[in-house]
Backbone as CSV, one residue per row, in Angstrom:
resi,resn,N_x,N_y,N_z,CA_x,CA_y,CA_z,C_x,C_y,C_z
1,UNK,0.816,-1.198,0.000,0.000,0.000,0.000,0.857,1.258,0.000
2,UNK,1.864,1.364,0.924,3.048,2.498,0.749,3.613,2.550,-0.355
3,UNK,3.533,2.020,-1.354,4.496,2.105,-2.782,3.679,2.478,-3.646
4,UNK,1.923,2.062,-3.464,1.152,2.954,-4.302,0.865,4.481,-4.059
5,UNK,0.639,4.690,-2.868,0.718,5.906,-2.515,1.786,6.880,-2.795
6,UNK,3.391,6.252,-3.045,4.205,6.966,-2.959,4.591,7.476,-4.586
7,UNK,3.994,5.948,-5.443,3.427,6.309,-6.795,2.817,7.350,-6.984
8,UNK,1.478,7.163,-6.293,0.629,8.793,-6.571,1.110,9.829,-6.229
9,UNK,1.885,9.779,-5.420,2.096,11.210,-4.825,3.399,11.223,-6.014
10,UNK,4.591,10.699,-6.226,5.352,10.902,-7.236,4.637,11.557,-8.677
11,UNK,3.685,10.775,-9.057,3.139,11.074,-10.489,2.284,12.350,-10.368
12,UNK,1.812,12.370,-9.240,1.307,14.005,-9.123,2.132,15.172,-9.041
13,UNK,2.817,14.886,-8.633,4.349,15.861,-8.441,4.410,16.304,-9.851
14,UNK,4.761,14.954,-10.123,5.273,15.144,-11.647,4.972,16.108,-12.825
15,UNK,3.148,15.771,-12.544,2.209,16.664,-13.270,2.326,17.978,-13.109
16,UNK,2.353,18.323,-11.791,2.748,19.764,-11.735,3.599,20.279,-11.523
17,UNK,4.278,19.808,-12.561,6.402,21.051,-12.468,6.131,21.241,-13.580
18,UNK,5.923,22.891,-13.817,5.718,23.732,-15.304,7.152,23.225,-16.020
19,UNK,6.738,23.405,-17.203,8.038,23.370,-18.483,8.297,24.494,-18.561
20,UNK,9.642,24.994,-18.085,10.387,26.493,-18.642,9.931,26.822,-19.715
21,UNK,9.338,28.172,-19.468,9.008,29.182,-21.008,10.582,30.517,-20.752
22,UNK,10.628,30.658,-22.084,11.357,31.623,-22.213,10.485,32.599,-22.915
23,UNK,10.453,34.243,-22.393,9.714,35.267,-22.587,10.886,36.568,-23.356
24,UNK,10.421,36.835,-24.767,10.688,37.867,-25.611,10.309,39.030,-25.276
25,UNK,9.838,40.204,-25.372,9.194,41.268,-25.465,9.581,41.981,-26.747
26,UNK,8.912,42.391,-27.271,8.855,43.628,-28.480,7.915,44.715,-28.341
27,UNK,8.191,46.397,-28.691,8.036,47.830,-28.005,8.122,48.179,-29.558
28,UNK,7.503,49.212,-29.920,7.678,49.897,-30.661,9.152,50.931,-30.375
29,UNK,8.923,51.177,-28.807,10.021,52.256,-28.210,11.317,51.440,-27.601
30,UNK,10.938,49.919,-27.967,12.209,49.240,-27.717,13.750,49.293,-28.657
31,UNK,14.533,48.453,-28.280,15.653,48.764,-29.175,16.270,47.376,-29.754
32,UNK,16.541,47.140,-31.027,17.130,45.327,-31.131,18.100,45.714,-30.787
33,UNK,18.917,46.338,-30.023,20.461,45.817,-28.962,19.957,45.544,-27.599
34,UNK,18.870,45.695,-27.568,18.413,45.309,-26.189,18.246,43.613,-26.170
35,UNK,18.392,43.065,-24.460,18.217,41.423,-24.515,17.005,41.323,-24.497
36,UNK,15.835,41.728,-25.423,14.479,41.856,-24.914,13.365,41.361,-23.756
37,UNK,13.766,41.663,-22.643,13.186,41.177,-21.600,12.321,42.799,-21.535
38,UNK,11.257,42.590,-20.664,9.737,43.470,-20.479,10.983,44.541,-19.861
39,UNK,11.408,45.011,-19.585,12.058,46.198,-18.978,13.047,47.077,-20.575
40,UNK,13.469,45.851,-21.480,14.959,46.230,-22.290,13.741,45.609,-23.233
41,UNK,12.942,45.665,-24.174,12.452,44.986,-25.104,13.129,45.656,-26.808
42,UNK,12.926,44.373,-27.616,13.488,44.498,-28.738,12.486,45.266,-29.325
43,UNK,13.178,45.889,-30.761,11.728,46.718,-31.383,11.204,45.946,-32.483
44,UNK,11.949,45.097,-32.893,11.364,44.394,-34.427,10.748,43.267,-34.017
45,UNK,9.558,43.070,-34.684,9.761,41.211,-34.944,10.762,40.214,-35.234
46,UNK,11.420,40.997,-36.613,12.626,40.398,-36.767,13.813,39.972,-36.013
47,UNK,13.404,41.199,-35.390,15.001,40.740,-34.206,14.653,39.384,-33.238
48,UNK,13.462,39.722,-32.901,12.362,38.773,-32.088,13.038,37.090,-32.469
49,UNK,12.268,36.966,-33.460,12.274,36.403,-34.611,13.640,35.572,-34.593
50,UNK,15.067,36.288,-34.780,16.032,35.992,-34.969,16.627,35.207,-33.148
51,UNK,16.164,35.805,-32.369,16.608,34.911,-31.091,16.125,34.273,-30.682
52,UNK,14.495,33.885,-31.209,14.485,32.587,-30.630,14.890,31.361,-31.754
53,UNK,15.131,32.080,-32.803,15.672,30.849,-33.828,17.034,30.330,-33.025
54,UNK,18.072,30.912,-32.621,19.141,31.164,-31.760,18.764,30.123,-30.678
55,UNK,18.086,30.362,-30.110,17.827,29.723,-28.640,17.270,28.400,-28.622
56,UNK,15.576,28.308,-29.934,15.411,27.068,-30.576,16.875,26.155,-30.545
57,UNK,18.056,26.015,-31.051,19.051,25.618,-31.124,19.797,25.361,-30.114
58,UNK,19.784,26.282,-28.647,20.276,25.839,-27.559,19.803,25.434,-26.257
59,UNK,18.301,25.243,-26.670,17.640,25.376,-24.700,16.836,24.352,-25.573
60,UNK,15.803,23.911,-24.348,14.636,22.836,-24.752,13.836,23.774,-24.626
61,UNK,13.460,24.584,-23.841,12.442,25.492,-23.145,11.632,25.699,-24.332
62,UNK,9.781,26.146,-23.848,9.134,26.788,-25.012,9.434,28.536,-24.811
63,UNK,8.839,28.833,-26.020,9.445,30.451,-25.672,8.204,30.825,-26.340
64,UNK,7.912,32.186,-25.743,7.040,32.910,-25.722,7.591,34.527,-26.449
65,UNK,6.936,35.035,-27.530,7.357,36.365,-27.834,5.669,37.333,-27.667
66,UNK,6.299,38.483,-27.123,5.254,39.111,-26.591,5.118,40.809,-27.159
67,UNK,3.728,41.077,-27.912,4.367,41.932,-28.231,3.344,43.307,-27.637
68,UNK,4.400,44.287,-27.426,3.719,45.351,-26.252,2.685,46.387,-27.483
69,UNK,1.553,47.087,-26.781,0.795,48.130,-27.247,1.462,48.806,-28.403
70,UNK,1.424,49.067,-29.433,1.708,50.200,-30.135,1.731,49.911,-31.374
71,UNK,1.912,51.053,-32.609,2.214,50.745,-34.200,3.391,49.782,-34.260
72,UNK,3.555,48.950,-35.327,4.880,48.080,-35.686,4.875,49.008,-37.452
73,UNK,5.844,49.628,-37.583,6.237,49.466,-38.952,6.947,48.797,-39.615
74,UNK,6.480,47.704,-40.560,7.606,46.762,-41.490,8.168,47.508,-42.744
75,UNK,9.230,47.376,-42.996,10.035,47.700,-44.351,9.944,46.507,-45.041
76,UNK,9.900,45.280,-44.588,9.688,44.239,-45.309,8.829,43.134,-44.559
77,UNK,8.528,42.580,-45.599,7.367,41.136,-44.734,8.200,40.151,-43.389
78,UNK,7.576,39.738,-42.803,8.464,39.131,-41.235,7.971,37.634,-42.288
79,UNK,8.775,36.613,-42.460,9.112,35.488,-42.918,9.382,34.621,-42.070
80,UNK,8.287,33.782,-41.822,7.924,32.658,-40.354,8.091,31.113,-41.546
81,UNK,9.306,30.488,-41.610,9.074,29.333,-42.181,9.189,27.943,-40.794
82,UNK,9.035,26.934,-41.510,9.059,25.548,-40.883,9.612,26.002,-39.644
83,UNK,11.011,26.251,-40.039,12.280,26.455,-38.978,11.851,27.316,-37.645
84,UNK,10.477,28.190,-37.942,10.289,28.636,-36.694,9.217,28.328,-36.000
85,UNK,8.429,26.989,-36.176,7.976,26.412,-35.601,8.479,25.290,-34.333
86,UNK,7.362,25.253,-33.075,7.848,24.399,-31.939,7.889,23.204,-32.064
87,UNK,7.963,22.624,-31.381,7.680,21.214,-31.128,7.022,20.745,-30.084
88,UNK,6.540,19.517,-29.576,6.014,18.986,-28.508,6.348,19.518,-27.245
89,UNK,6.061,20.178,-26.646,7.036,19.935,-25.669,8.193,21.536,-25.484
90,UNK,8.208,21.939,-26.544,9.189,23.071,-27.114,7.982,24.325,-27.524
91,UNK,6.693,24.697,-27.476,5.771,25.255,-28.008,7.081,26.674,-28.560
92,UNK,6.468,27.646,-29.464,6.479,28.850,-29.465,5.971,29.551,-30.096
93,UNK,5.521,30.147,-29.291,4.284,31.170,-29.422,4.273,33.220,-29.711
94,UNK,3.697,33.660,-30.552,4.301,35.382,-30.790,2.434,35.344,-30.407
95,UNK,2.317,36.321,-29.534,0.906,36.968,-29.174,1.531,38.326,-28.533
96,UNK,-0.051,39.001,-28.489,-0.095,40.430,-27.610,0.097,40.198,-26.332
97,UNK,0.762,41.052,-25.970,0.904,41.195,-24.154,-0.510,41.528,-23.962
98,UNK,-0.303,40.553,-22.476,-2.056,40.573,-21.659,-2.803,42.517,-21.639
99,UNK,-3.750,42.221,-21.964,-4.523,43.324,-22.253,-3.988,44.597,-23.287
100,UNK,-3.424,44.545,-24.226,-2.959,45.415,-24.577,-2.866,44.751,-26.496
């Protein structure tokens, strides 16, 4: 009876330890030399874009790009192929920051 219990309680554990997300930010008033975190955010998609392709390559984590209130002006189209899609397990995701 102690080894099932210690089962359940293991496999419940289990269930709830989040999978590391890694979080982008993009600002219109941001800057791409910035490490875009919500304080330093990048201004392009592109730049966006370009680090988590970067990171895709070195972390497992899913990553999250977030993008803050304001106009985006493109000079050219933002180009999302295969390569910047997640995986199982790896999600990544570009949405609006909460309420905005």
């Amino acid at each position: 009876m102690k080894s099932v219990v210690f089962f359940l309680l293991a496999f419940l554990i289990s269930c709830s330890v989040k999978q590391s997300t890694t979080e982008f930010f993009v600002s219109p008033s941001g800057n791409d030399n910035n490490p875009g975190t919500i304080e330093l955010p990048f201004a392009t998609a592109e730049r966006a874009r370009n680090e988590v392709r970067k990171l895709k390559q070195e972390d497992n984590s899913s990553i999250t790009v977030l993008f803050r209130e304001g106009i985006y002006r493109f000079s050219k189209p933002l180009l999302l192929t295969y390569d910047d899609s997640g995986e199982k397990g790896k999600e990544i995701k570009y949405s609006a920051y909460e309420n905005e």
